[in-house]
N, C-alpha and C positions, 0 to 999 in steps of 0.2 A: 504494500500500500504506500501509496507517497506520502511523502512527508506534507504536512501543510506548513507551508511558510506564515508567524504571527503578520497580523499588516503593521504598517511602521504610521500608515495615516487614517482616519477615517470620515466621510463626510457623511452630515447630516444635516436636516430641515427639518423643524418642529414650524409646526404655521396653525392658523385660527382663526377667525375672528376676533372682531375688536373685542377686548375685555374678559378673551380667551387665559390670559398667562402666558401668552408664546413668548415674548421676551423677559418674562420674570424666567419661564421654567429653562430658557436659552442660555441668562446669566447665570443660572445657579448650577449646570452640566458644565461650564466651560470652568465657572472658580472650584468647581468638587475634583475638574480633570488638573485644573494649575495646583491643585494641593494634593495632588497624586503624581505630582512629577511631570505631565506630559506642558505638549507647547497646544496651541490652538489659538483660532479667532473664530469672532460669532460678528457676521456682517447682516445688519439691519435691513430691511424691506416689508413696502410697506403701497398702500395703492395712493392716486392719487387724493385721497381728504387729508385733508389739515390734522384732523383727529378722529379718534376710533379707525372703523373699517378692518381691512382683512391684514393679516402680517405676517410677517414668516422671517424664524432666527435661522440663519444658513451659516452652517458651523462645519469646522473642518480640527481634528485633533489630532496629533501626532505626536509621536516622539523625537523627532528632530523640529529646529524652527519653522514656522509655520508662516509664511507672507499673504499668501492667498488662496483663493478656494481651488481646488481640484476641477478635473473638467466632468466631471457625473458626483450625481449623490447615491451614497450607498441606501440609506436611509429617508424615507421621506414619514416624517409621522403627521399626523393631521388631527389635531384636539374636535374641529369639527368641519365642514365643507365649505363652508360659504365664502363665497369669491374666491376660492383659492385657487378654478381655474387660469386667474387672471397672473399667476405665476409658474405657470407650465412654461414658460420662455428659462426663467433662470432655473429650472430646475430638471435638467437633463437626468435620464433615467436609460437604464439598459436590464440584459438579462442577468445582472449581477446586484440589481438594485432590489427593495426590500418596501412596500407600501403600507403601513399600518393607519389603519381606521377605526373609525367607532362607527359600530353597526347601529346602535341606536342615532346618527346624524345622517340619515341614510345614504345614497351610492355614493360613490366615488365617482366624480365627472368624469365621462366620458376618456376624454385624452388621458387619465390616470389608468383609466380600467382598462386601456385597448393598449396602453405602454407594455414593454414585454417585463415588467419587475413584477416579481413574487407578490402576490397581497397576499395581509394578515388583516384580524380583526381584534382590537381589544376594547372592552365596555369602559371606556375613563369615565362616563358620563355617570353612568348606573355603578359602578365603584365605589364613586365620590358619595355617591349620594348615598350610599351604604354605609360610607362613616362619617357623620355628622362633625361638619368644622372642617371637611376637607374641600378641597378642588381639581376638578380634571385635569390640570396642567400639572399636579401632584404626580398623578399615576404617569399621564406621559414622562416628566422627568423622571420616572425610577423606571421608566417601559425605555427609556431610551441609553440611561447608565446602564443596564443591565446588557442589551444588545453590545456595548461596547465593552463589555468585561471593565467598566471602572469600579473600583471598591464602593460596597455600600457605607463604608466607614466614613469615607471622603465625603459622600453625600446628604449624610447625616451632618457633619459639621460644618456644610453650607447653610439646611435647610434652618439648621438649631440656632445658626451665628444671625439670620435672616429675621426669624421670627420667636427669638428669646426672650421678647417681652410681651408675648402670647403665649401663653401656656396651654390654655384650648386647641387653639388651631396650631400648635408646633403637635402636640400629638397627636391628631387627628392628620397632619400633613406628613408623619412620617411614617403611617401607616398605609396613606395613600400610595409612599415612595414605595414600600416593601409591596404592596399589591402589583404596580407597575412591575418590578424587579421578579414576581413570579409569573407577570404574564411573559414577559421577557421571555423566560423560559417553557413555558408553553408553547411560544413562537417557534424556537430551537434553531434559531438562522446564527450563525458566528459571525459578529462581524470584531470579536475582540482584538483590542489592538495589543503589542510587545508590553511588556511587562515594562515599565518607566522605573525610571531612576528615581533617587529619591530628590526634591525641588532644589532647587540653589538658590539662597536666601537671596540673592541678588536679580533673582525675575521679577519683573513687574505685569502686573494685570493692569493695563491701559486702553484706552481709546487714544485717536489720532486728536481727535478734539482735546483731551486734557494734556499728550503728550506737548500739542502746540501751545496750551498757556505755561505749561512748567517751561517748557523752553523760554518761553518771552522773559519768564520771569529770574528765569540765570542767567536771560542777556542783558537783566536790568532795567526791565519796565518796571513803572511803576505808579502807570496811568492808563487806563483802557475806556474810552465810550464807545459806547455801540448798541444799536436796536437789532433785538431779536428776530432770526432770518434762519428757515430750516437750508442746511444742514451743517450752521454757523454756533446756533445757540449754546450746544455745550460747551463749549469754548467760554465762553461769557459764562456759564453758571459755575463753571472749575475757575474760573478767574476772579468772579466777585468774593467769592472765601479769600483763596490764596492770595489774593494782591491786598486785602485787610491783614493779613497775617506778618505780612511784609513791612507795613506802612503806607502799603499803597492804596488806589480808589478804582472803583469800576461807578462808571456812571452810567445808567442808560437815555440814551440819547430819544427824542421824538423821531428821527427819521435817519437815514443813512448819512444825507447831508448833511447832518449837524454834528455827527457823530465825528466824520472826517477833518472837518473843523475845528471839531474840538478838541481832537488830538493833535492837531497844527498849530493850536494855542497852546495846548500843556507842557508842548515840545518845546515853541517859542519860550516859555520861561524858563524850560532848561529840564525836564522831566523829561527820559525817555518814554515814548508812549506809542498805544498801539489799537486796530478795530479788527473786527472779525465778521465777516460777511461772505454772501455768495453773489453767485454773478450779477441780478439784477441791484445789488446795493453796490456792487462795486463800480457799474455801469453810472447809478447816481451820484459816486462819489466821485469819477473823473476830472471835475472844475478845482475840486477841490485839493486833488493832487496837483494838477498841473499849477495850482499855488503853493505848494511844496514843493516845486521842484523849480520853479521861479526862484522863489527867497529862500533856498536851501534850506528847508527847515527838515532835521532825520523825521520820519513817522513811518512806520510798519501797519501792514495792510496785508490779514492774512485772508484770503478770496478760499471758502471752502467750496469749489467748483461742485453744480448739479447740471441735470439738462438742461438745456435753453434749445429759442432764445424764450424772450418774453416770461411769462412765468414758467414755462416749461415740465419739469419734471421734478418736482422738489426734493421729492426723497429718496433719489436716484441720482446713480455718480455718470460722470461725464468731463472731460475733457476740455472741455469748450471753450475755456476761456483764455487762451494763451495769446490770440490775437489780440485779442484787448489789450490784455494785461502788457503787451510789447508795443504792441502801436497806438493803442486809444486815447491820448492826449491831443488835442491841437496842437500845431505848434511844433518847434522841436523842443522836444521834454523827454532826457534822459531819464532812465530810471534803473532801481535792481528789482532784479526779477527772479526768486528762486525757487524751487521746489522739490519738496523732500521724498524719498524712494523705497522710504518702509513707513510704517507707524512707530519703529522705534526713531526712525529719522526726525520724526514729525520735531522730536525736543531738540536735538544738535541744529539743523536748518534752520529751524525758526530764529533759534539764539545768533546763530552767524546771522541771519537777516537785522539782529536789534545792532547785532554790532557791526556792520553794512553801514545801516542808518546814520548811527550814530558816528562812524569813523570818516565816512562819506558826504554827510550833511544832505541824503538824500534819501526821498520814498522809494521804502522795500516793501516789494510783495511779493508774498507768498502763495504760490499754489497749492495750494492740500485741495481736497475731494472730499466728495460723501464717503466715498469708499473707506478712503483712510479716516475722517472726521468721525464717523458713527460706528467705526467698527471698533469691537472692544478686543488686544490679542494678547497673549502670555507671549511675553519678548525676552528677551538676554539686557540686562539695564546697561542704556546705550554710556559709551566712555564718558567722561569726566572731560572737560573742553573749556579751552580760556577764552572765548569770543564772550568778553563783554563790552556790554557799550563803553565805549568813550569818546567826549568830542572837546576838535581842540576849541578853546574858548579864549575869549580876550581879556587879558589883564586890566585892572582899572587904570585909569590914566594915559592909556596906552595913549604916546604922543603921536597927533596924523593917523589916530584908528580909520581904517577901510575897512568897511565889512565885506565886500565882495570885490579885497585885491587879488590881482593877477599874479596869482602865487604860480610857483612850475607846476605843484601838485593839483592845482586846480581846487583844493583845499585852503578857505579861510578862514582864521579866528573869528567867532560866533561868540556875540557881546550876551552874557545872561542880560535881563530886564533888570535893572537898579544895579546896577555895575557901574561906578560913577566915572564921567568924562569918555563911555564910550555906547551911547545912545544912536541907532541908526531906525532908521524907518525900513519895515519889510511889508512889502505888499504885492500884488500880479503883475504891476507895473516893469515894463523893464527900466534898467538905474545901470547907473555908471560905478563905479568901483564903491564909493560913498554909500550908497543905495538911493540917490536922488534920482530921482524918474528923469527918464530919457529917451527919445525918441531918434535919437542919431544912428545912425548906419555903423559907425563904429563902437560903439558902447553898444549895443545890439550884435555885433558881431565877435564879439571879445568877450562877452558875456556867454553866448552860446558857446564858444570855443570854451571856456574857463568850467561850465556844468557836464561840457561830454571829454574835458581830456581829464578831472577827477574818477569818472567812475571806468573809462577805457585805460586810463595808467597805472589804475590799481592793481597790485599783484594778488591775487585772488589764490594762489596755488593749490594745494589737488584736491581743495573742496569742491572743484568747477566744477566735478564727476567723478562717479564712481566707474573706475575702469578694470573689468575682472575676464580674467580665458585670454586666451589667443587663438589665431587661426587666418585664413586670408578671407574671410565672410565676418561681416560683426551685424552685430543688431543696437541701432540708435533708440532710444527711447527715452522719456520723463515720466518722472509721478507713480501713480498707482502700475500703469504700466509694467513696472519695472521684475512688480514681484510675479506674473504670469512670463515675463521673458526671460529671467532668471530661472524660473525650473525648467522653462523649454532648451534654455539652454544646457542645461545642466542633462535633460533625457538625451539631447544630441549626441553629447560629448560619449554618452554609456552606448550609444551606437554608432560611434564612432567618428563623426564629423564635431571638430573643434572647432568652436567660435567664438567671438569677441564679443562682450556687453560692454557698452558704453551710456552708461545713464546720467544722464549733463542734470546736475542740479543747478547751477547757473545758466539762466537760460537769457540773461539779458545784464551787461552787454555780451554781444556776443564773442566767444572765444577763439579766433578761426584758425590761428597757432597751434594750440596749444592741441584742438581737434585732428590738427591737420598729422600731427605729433603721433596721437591717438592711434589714427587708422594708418599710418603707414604700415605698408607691406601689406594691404586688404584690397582684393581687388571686387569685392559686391558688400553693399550696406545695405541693409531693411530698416525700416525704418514704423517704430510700431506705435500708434497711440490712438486714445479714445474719442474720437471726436468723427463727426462725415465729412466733412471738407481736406482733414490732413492739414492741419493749422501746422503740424511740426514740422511734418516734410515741405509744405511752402517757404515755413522761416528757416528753413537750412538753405532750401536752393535761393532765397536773398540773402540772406547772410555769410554762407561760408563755399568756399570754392571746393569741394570732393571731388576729388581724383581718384574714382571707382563707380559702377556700374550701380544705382540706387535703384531700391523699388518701396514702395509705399502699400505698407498693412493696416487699416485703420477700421475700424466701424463705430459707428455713434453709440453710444449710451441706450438704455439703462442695463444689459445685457456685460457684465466684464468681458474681459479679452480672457481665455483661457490658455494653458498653458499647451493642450495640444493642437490649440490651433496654431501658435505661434511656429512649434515644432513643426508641424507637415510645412508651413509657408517657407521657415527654414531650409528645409531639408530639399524641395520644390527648386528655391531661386538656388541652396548650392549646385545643384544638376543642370540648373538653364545654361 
């Protein structure tokens, strides 16, 4: 008899309707699998309302790091049916997949029932209601650690840490979990994963969204306004604690544009500060950057990309935003522009972005995603890093103070507010070194020159990208991206074709050196990201000159790039 091989990964979807528990019972599998040692992430979805409606936790657990989902779910459970058609797109199913139902919600739609995966049925509904104080999401979560061989131990000191100041409903909810844990076994499908190690005090259980305010906050904010914008908000709720803790303030703002404002005044008296929004608040804050990038004033601008345009797709990730975010200013208006390539990334990136700002005296934006914003993953706790803000600032008295002299660095001392004898006026206006408004062709041209040869002479060094493999084929990519062309690179290499990853976290200005550097000896690039246009592959072929044969893999949102797509496209243009 063969041997069976333990799995090393496992994916799963718990879904429901609103009010179901799917992302209560989603969070408490994935912290019961991080306190048994294993890695995983649990990526949120959800239909289009604001609130309530159908949802579904789409979770992947493993015993090595975990960046992103798998390309099939082994597991699909279902608390109950309603609208859950409407996620048959993200949730690929084969002859190896597994459909758990409750017979009392009756059929399973259609595309479920006709998919070639296993169905089971178990009663979560009639369970629950069997033992008073419990909830169906109860039994799904112990119907779903059981299928995964996680210890009931582990589960138990989630469910207990969760509801330890209920006494009723903690026992009544971990009864529900043992119920689920013997339908499990009634089912008899394996899908257990390797035996884990035991945790290393040094993982963290994060979301991208909290990962990016702790970052802000080691690069030294310690100002944030911002109105609340799905899939922006956590970010703002992990910040208004953390930044009181610090000294610092979260305010919320009436609207986007004031938000953006009001960071360009906290900044202006000398407070590193920062907003967190998605495309359409970013869209409204456009004026208001290209006033930061007038009067140099640092401000950080992290854009948690969803579909677009217009309202689009809110609780869905997307790509989309990269044109803006490099070209969307009137005017010429330099800017930084970066973005992070894990969820551990989220906190290192964002922090180089405060010290950008800050070192640069100019608006950084950040790209992060729904994908990364709202997904919560057990990570390796990213290094320890010295990007904090600092900016150079002007002594008092300075005799013949310029605020915006024509330094070589394009960098100039930045007078705090009440700093005596060195008082300048900042505003949209263009100004001659002084900052007196001017309208001249040459103080207009000296000035532009002075905002694009600071952030183009900056030495940036090998934060600009993460460059990993070799081979004469590489794959270009940013953002969320990164972590489906990471494992596909990674299956090529075990089949024998070796290739390059190149995932440019500075994505503005652009690097064309430094790239050029990169791909030497590669004679085909692909180039991969989330969006229908190919925002990336447009701003490569204007910004940098590649000397190798490109081709462009892209599709729009809300559907991830998976890793075996990436693979076959791979393996495809290696043969062309």
């Amino acid at each position: 008899m063969a041997e069976v091989r333990a799995r090393t990964s496992v994916s799963i979807a718990i879904a429901g309707s609103g009010g179901a528990g799917v992302m209560t019972a989603g969070n408490m599998l994935l912290e019961a699998a991080a306190k048994a040692g294993w890695y995983g992430l649990m990526v949120r979805s959800s239909g289009p309302q604001i609130r309530g409606g159908e949802a579904a936790a789409l979770m992947r657990i493993g015993t090595h790091p975990i960046d992103g989902l798998d390309d099939r779910f082994d597991i699909l459970l279902a608390i109950d049916w309603q609208n859950i058609n409407r996620f048959a797109d993200e949730l690929p199913l084969d002859g190896g997949s597994l459909v758990v139902g409750d017979p009392d919600q009756g059929e399973a739609p259609e595309v479920y029932v006709k998919s070639p995966a296993r169905q089971a049925k178990v009663s979560m509904k009639a369970t629950a209601k069997s033992i008073p104080g419990s909830w169906p999401n109860m039994v799904a979560l112990g119907t779903a650690a059981g299928l995964i061989g996680l210890p009931k131990t582990e589960v138990a000191k989630v469910v207990e840490q969760s509801l330890r100041k209920r006494a009723d409903t903690l026992k009544a909810s971990l009864e529900a979990v043992d119920a689920g844990y013997a339908a499990a076994a009634e089912i008899g499908a394996d899908y257990a994963l390797a035996a884990p190690g035991s945790a290393p005090s040094a993982r963290w259980l994060v979301s991208g969204n909290q990962a990016a305010g702790y970052g802000a906050i080691r690069g030294g904010v310690r100002f944030c306004a911002a109105y609340p914008i799905t899939p922006a908000t956590e970010m703002l709720e992990y910040l208004a604690p953390a930044l009181a803790d610090v000294g610092g303030v979260l305010v919320q703002a009436e609207d986007e544009l004031a938000s953006a404002n009001m960071i360009i005044g906290a900044s202006f008296g000398g407070l590193p500060s920062i907003t967190a929004t998605a495309g359409p608040g970013l869209a409204l804050m456009t004026e208001a950057i290209g006033l930061a990038v007038a009067s140099e004033v640092p401000i950080v601008v992290v854009d948690v990309m969803r579909g677009g345009p217009s309202t689009g797709i809110p609780a869905k990730s997307e790509q989309s935003d990269l044109s803006m975010a490099v070209y969307g200013l009137h005017g010429d208006a330099p800017r930084i522009v970066v973005a992070p390539n894990s969820i551990a990334d989220c906190v290192v990136t964002t922090q180089w972005a405060v010290h950008l700002a800050e070192a640069l005296q100019s608006p950084a934006l950040v790209l992060s995603d729904q994908y990364f914003g709202q997904t919560r993953a057990v990570v390796d706790r990213p290094a320890d890093v010295t990007f904090v803000g600092s900016r150079l600032t002007a002594q008092a008295n300075t005799e013949g103070y310029r605020r915006y002299a024509l330094t070589e660095s394009g960098v100039s001392p930045m007078a705090i507010p009440g700093t005596a004898g060195v008082a300048y006026t900042a505003d949209g206006l263009e100004h001659n070194e002084r900052g007196t408004p001017s309208s001249q062709s040459n103080d207009h041209a000296k000035q532009l020159a002075k905002r694009e040869r600071k952030l183009v002479g900056h030495d940036y060094g090998g934060q600009w990208a993460d460059i990993e493999g070799d081979g004469d084929i590489a794959v270009l990519t940013f953002g969320s991206s990164t972590c489906a062309v990471r494992e596909a690179i990674e299956r090529a290499r075990r089949d024998g074709l070796n290739a390059k990853l190149v995932s440019v976290r500075l994505l503005a200005p652009a690097q064309p050196a430094r790239l050029k550097a990169a791909l030497e000896g590669v004679s085909k690039v692909l180039v991969v990201e989330q969006n229908f246009g190919g925002q990336f592959h447009k701003y490569l072929r204007a910004e940098y000159d590649i000397d190798a044969d490109v081709r462009s893999f892209r599709r729009p949102g809300p559907l991830p790039i998976r890793p075996d797509e990436v693979h076959r496209e791979l393996t495809q243009w290696s043969r062309a």
